[in-house]
C-alpha positions, 0 to 999 in steps of 0.5 A: 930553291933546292935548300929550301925544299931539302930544308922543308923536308926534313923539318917535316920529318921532324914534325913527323916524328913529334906527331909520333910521339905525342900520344905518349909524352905530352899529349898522353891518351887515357890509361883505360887499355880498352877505351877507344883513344887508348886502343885504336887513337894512339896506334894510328897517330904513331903509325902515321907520324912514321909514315910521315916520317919516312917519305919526308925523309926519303924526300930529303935523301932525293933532294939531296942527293939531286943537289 
């Protein structure tokens, strides 16, 4: 059960990571610097796939580690 929980989390930084990015690869926000998706949008998609990122990760560390 510990593998499938260590498993989950770390595909969940991994999603993490995609959400992060996604304003800037393949789901881009508009050019305009002073439109909404562009100035405020894109900003809190990043800055919350990066915390997603580091609590899945920092749960992954402490699954690991309890194994």
């Amino acid at each position: 059960m510990k593998n499938i929980n260590i498993i989950l989390s770390s595909i969940t930084a991994i999603l993490g990571i995609l959400v992060g990015i996604a304003p800037y690869t393949f789901a881009k926000v508009c050019d305009m610097p002073k439109m909404h998706c562009h100035a405020v949008t894109a900003p809190a998609v990043l800055v919350f796939g990066i915390v997603i990122f580091v609590v899945s990760a920092i749960q992954t560390i402490l699954l690991w580690k309890k194994k």
